[in-house]
KOLFINU-537111 format. One record per residue (C-alpha): residue number from 1; x, y, z; residue in one letter. Coordinates in pm, 1 decimal. Example, Ala and Ser with C-alpha at 12.3 -4.5 7.8 and 13.67 -1.06 7.14 Angstrom:
residues 2
+-----+----------+----------+----------+---+
:   k :        u :        v :        w : r :
+-----+----------+----------+----------+---+
:   1 :   1230.0 :   -450.0 :    780.0 : a :
:   2 :   1367.0 :   -106.0 :    714.0 : s :
+-----+----------+----------+----------+---+
***
This chain:
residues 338
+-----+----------+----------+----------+---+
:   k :        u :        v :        w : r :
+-----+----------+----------+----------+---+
:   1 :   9931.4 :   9657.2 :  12927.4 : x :
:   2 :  10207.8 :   9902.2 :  12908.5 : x :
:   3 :  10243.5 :  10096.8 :  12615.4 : x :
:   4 :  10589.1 :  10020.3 :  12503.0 : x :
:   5 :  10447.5 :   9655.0 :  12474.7 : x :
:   6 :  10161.6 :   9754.1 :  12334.9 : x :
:   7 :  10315.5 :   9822.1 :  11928.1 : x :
:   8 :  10465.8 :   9535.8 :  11944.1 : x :
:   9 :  10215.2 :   9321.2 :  12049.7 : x :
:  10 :   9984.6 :   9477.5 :  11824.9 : x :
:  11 :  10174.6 :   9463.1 :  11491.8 : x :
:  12 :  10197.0 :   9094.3 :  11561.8 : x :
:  13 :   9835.0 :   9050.3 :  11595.0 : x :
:  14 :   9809.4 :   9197.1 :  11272.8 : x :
:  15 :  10008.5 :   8972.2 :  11084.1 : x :
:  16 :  10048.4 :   8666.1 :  11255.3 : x :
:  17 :   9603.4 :   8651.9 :  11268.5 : x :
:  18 :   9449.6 :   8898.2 :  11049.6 : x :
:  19 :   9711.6 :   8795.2 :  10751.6 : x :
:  20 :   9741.4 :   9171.1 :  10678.2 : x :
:  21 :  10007.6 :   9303.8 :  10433.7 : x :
:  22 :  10342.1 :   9404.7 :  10501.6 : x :
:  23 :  10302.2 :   9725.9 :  10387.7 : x :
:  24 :   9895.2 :   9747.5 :  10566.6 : x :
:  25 :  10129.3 :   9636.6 :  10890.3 : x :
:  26 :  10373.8 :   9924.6 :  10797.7 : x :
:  27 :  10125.3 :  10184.2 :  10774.6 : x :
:  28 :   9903.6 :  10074.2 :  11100.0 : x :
:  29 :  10240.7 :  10066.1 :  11320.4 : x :
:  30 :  10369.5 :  10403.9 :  11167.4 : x :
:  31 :   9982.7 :  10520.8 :  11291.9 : x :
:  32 :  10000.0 :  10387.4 :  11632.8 : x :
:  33 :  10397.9 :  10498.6 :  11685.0 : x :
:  34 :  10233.1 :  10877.6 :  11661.1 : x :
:  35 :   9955.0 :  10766.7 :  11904.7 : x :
:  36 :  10163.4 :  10675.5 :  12134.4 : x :
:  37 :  10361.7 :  10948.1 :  12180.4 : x :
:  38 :  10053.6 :  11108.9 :  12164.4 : x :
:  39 :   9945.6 :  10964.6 :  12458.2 : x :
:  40 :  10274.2 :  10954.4 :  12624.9 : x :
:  41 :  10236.8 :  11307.5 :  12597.0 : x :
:  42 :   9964.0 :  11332.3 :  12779.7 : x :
:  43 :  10072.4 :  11122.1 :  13045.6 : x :
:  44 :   9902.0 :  10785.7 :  12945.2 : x :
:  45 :  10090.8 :  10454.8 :  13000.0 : x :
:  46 :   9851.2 :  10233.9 :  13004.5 : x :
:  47 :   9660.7 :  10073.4 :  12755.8 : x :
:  48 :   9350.8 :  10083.6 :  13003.9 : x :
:  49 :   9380.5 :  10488.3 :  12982.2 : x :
:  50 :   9313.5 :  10547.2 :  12611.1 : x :
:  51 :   8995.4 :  10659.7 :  12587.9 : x :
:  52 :   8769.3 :  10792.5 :  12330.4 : x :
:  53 :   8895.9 :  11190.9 :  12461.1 : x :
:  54 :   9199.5 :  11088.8 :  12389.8 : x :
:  55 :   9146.7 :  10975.0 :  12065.8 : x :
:  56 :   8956.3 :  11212.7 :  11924.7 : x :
:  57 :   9257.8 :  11483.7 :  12077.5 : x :
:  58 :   9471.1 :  11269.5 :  11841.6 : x :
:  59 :   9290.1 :  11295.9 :  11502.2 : x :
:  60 :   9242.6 :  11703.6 :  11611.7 : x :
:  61 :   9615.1 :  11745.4 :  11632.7 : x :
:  62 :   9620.9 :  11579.1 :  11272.6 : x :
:  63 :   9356.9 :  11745.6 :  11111.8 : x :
:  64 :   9479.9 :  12117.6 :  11231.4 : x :
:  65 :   9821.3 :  11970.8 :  11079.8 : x :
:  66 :   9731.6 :  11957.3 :  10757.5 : x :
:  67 :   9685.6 :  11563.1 :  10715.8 : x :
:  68 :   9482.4 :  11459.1 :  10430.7 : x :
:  69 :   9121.5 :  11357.9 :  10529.0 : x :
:  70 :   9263.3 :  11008.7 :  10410.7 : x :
:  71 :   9539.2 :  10965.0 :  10615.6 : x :
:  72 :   9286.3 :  11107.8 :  10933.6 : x :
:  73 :   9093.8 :  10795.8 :  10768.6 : x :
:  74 :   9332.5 :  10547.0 :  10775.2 : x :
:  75 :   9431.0 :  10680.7 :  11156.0 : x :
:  76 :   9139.9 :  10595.3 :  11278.2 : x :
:  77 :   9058.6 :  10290.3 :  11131.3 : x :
:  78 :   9389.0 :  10244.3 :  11310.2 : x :
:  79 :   9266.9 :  10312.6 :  11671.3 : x :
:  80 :   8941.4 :  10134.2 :  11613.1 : x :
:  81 :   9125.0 :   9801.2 :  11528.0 : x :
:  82 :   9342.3 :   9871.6 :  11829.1 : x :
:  83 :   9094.6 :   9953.8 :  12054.4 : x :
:  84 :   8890.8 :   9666.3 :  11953.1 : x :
:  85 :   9189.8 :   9437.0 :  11960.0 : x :
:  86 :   9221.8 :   9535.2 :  12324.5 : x :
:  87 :   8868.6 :   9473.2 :  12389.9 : x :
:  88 :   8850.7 :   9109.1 :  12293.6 : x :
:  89 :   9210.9 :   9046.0 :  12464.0 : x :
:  90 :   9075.2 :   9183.1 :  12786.3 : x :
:  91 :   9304.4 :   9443.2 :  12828.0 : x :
:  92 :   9035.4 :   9720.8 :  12833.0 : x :
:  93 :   8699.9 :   9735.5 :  12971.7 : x :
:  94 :   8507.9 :   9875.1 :  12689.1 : x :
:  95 :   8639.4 :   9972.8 :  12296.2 : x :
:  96 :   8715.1 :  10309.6 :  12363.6 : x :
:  97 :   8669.0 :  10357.3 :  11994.7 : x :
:  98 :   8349.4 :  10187.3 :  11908.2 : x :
:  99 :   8210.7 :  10571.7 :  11846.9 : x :
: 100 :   8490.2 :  10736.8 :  11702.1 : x :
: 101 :   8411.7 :  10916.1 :  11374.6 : x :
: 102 :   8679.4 :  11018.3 :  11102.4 : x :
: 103 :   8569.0 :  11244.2 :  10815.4 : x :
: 104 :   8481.5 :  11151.8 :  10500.9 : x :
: 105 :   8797.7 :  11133.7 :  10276.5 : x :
: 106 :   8817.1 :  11309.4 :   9941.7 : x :
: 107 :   8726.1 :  11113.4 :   9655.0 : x :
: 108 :   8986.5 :  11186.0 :   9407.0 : x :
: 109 :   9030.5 :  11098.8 :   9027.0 : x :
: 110 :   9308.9 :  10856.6 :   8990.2 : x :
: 111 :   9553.4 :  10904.5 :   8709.0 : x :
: 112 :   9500.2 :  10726.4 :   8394.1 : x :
: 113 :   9713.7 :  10728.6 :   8078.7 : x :
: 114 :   9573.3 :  10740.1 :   7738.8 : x :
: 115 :   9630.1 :  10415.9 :   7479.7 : x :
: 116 :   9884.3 :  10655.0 :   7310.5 : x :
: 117 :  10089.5 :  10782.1 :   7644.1 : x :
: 118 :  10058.5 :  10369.1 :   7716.9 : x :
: 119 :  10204.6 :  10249.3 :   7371.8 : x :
: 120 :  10497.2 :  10528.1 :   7341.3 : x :
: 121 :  10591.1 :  10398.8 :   7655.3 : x :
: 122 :  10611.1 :  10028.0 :   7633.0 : x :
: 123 :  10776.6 :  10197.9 :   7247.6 : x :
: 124 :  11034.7 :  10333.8 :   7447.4 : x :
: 125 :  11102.3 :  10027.8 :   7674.4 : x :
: 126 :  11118.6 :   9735.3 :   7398.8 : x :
: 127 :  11420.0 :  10011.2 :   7205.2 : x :
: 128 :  11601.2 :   9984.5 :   7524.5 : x :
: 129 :  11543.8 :   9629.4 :   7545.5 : x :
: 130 :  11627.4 :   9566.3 :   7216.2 : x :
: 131 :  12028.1 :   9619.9 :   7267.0 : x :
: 132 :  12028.3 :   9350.3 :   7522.0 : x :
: 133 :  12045.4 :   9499.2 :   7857.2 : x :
: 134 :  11935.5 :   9279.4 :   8144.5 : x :
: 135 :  11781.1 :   9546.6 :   8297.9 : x :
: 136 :  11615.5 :   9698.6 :   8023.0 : x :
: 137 :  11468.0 :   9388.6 :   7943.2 : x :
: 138 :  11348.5 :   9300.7 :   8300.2 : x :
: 139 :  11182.7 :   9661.7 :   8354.3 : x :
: 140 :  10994.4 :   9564.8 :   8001.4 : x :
: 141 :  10827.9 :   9286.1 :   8172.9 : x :
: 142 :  10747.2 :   9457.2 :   8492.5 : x :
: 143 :  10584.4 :   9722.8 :   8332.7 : x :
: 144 :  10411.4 :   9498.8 :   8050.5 : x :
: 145 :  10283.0 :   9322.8 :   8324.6 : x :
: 146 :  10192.1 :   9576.5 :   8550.9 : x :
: 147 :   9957.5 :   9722.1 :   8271.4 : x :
: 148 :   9835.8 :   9388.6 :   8160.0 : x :
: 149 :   9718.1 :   9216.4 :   8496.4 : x :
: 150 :   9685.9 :   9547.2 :   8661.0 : x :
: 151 :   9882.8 :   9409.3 :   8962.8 : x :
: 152 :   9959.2 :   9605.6 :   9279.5 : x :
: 153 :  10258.6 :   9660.1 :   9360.5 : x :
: 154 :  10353.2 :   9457.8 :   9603.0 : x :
: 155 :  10169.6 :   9192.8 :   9425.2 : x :
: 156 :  10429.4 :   9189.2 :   9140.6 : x :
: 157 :  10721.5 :   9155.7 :   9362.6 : x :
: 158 :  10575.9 :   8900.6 :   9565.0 : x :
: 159 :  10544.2 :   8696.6 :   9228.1 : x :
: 160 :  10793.2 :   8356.3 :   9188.7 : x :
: 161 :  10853.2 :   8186.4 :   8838.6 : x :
: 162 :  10599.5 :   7909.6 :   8909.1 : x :
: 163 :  10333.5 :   8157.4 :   8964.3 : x :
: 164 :  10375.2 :   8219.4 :   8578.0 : x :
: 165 :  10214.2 :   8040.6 :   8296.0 : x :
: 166 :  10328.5 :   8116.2 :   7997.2 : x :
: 167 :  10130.4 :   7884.7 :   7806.0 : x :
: 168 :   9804.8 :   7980.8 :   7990.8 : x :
: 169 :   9869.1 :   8292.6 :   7954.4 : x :
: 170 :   9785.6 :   8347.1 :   8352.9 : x :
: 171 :   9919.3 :   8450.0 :   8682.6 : x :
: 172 :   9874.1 :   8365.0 :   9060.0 : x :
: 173 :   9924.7 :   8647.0 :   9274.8 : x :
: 174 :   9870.8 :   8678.1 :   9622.6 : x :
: 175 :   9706.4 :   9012.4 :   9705.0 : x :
: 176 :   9506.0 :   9190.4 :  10035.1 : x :
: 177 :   9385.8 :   8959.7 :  10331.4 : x :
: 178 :   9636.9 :   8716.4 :  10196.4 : x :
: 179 :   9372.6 :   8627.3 :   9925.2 : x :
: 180 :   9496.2 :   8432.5 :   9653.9 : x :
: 181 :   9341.2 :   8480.4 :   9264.9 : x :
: 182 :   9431.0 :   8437.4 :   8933.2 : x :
: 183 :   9472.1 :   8722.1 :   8660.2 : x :
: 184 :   9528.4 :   8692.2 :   8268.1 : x :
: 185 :   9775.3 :   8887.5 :   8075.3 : x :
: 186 :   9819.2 :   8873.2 :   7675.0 : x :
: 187 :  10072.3 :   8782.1 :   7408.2 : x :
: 188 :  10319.5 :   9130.0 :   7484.7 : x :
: 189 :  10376.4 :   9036.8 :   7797.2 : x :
: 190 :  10439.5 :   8692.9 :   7772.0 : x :
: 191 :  10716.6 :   8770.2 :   7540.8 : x :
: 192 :  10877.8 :   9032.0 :   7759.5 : x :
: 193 :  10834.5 :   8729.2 :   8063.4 : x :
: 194 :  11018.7 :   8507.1 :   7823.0 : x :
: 195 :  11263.0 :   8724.9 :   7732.4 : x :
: 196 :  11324.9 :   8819.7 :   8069.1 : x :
: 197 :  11369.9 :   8448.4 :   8191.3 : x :
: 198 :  11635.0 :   8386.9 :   7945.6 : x :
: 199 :  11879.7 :   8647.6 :   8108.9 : x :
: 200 :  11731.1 :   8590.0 :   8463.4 : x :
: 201 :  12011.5 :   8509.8 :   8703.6 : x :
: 202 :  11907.2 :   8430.5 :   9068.6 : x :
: 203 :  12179.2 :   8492.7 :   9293.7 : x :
: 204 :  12395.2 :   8671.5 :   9114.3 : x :
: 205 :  12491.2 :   9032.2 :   9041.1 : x :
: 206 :  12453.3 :   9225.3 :   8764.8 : x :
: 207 :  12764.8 :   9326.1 :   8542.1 : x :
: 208 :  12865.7 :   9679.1 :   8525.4 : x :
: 209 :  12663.2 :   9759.9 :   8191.8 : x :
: 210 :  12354.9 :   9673.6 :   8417.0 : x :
: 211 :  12455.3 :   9842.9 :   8695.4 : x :
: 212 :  12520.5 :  10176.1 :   8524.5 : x :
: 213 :  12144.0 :  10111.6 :   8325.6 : x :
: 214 :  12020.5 :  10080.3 :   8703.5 : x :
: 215 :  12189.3 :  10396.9 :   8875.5 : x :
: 216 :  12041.9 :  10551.9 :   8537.7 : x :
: 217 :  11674.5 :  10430.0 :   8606.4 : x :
: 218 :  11715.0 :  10416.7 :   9003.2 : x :
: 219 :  11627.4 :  10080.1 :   9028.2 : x :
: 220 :  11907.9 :   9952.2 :   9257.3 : x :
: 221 :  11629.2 :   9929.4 :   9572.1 : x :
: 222 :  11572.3 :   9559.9 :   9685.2 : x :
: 223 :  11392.5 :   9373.1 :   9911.9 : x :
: 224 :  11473.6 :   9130.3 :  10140.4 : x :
: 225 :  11490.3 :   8762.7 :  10011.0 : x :
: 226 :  11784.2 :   8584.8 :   9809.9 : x :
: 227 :  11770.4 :   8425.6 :   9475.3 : x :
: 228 :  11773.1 :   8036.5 :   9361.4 : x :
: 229 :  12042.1 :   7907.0 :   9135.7 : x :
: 230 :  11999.4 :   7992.5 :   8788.9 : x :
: 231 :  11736.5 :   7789.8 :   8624.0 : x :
: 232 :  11820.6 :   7550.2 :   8395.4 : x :
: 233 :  11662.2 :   7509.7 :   8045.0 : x :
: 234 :  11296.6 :   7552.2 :   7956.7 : x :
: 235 :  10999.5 :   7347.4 :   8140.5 : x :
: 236 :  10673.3 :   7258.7 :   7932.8 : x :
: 237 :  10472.8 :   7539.0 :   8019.8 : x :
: 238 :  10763.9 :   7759.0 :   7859.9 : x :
: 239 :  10891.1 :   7887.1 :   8181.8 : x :
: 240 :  11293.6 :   7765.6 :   8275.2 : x :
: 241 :  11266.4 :   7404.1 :   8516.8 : x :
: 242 :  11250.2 :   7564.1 :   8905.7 : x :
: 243 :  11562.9 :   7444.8 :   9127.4 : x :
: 244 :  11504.6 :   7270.5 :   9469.6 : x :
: 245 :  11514.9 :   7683.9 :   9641.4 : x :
: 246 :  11098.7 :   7662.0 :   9657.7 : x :
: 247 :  11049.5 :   8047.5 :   9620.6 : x :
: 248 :  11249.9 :   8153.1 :   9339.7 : x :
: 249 :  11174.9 :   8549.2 :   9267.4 : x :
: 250 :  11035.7 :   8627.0 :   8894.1 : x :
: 251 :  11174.1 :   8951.9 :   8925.2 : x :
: 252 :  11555.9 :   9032.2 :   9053.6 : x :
: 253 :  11694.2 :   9330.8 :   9158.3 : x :
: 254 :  12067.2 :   9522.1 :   9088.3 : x :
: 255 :  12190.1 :   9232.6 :   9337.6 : x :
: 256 :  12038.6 :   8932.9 :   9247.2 : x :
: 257 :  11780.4 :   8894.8 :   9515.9 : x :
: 258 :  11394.2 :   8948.8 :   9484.3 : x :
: 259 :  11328.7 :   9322.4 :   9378.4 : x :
: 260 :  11148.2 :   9514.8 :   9641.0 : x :
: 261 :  10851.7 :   9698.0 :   9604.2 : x :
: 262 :  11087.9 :  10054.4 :   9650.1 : x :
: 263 :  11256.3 :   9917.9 :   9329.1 : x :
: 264 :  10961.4 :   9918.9 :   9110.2 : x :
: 265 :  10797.6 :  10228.5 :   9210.8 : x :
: 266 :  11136.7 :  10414.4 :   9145.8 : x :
: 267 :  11147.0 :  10279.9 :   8863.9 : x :
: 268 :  10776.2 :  10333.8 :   8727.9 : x :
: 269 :  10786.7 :  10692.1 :   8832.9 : x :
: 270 :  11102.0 :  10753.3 :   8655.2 : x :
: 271 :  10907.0 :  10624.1 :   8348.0 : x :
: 272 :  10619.3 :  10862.4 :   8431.6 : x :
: 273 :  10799.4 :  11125.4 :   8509.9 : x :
: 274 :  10802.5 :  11243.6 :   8118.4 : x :
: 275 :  10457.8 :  11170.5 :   8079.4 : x :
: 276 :  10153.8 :  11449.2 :   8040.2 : x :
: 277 :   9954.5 :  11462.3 :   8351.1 : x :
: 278 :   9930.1 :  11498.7 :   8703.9 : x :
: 279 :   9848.4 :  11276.1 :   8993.4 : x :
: 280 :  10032.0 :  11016.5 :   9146.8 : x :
: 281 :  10335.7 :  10837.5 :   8920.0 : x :
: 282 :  10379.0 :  10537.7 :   9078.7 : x :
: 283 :  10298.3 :  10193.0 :   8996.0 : x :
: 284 :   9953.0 :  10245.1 :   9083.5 : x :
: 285 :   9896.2 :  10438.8 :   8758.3 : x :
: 286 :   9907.9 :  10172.0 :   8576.2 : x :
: 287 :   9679.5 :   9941.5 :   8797.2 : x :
: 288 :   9466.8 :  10230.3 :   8698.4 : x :
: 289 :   9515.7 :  10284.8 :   8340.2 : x :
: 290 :   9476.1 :   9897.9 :   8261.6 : x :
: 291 :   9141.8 :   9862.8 :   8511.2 : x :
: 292 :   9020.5 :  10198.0 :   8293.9 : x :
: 293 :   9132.8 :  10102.4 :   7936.8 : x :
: 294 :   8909.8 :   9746.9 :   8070.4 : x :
: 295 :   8623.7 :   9914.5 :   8120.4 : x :
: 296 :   8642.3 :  10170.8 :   7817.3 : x :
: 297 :   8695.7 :   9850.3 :   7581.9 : x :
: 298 :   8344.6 :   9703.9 :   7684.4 : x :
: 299 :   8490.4 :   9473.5 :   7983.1 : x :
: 300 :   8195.8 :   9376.1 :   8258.4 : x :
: 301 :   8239.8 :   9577.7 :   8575.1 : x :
: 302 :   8236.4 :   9261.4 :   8763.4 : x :
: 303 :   8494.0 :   9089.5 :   8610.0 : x :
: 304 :   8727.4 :   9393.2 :   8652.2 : x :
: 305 :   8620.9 :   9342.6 :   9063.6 : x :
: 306 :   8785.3 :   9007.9 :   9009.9 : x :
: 307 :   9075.9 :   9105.1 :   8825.8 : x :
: 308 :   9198.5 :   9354.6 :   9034.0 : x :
: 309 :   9075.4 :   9149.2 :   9373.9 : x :
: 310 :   8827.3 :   9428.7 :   9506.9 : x :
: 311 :   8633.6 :   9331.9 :   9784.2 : x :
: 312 :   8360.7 :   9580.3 :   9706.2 : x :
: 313 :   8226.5 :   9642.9 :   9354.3 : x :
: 314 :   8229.9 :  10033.8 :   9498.7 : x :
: 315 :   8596.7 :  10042.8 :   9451.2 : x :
: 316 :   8604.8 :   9915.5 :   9142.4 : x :
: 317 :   8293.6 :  10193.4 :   9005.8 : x :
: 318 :   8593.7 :  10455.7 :   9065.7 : x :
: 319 :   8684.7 :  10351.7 :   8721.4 : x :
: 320 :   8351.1 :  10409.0 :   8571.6 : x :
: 321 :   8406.1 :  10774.7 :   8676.8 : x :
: 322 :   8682.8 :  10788.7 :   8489.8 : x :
: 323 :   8574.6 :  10672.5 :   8169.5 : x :
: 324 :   8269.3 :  10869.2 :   8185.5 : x :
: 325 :   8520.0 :  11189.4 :   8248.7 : x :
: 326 :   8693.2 :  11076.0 :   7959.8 : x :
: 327 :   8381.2 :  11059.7 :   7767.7 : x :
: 328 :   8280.3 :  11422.0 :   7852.3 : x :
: 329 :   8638.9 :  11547.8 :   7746.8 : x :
: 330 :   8640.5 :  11383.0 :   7438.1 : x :
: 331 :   8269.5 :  11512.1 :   7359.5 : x :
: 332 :   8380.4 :  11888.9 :   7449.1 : x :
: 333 :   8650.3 :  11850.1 :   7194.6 : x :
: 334 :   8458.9 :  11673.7 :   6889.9 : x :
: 335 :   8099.9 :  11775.6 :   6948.2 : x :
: 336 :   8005.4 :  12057.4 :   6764.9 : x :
: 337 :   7721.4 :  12154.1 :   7017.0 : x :
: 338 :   7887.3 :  12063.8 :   7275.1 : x :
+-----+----------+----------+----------+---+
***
């Protein structure tokens, strides 16, 4: 196979049978884009002519660049599925691959707010929601959400008003391998939801008070998708009746359509931004803070696994480290023998 078909090809594999992620397919085709100018460079066109030398001259030229051990991770996790991929589809003779070896990433810490940082800034959101600003009052329910159901991401934007239930008190989200599961959140954010659905507009753009409260925040970013009419009056279950449009966005960007994932990490790092500590300020933080302020209440380690759709119970323990670092810091500031 030539090599200009080859990303192509590829990337479709990915999503059309292995159900990966947009962003997963993002990351693998950014990956194999550098391999193949790697191996353009060195005179490969062929898929037949990547070989494991090859390979392993690509995650050198990486690691002498500086990339973190993770990202030499991720790149060849990359060139295995490739190379296995090519394999089964009889492209290559052998998985060039099946002995590659990336190093060991680094096992950082993830960042974690305390219950104070936490409640100053939800504090700080409901004031701004209180004088009536669409936006304000949408980025009040992303973020109470985001903390209570400690969504991904991409999770949250992928959300539609049916996938709501108010009077459950529950969410369907559709999260990694395209595997669907259902996640609780409590009273606070159903009342940001609620107040959010009452000034929800599908379809329709924001008035200039919103749009100067976005250019303020920097959450003008959307992703692709458009809007349903705007719903009209309240259903049973709390949530307004859905139109006939079958994929109605909960969450709306400066435009109208469904926000995009760009949109709510600009805007959670804006909110972080003020906030004591370092790491990472993007959503993610607060996937983190809610799957640590779980475990530090008493919550079963399992039932975090499900809540935050881990397929291993070792990702989850990350979050065990980080209460027991809490622990220790809070011991070498109270104990007196400590």
């Amino acid at each position: 196979m030539q090599l200009d078909r080859l990303l192509a090809d590829f990337t479709l594999y990915l999503s059309a049978e292995r159900g990966f992620s947009e962003h997963t397919v993002r990351s693998y085709r950014s990956d194999l884009t550098d391999l193949l100018r790697f191996a353009e460079e060195a005179g490969v066109t062929e898929s037949a002519e990547i070989d494991l030398e090859l390979l392993r001259g690509w995650l050198w030229r990486g690691s002498t660049a500086g990339l973190a051990k993770s990202t030499l991770a991720r790149r060849s996790a990359t060139a295995r599925a490739l190379t296995s991929w090519l394999a089964r589809s009889g492209h290559t003779p052998t998985d060039a691959a099946a002995r590659l070896r990336a190093p060991k990433s680094d096992r950082h810490l993830p960042r974690v707010l305390t219950r104070a940082q936490m409640d100053a800034l939800l504090e700080g959101l409901a004031a701004r929601a209180s004088t009536g600003d669409t936006l304000a009052i949408r980025d009040l329910a992303i973020v109470e959400l985001l903390y209570a159901s400690a969504l991904r991401v991409s999770e949250l934007a992928g959300l539609d008003v049916r996938d709501v239930d108010l009077g459950r008190l529950t969410a369907r989200v559709l999260g990694k391998g395209s595997k669907e599961r259902v996640v609780p959140f409590g009273v606070p954010a159903k009342n940001a939801i609620a107040a959010w659905l009452e000034v929800r507009l599908p379809g329709r753009a924001l008035g200039p008070a919103d749009t100067a409260h976005s250019a303020a925040h920097g959450a003008t970013s959307e992703g692709a998708g458009t809007g349903a009419s705007v719903p009209a009056g309240a259903g049973a279950s709390g949530i307004p009746a859905r139109t006939s449009a079958s994929g109605a966005a909960l969450f709306l960007g400066a435009r109208g359509a469904r926000i995009g994932t760009r949109a709510v990490y600009t805007l959670v790092a804006g909110l972080l931004e003020s906030v004591p500590g370092g790491g990472p300020a993007g959503p993610h933080a607060l996937r983190h803070t809610a799957a640590t302020h779980l475990l530090d209440g008493g919550a079963d380690l399992r039932a975090v696994q499900e809540m935050l759709g881990h397929a291993s119970l070792g990702t989850t323990q990350i979050y065990t480290h980080v209460s027991t670092e809490r622990l220790k810091e809070s011991y070498a500031m109270a104990h007196p023998r400590a």
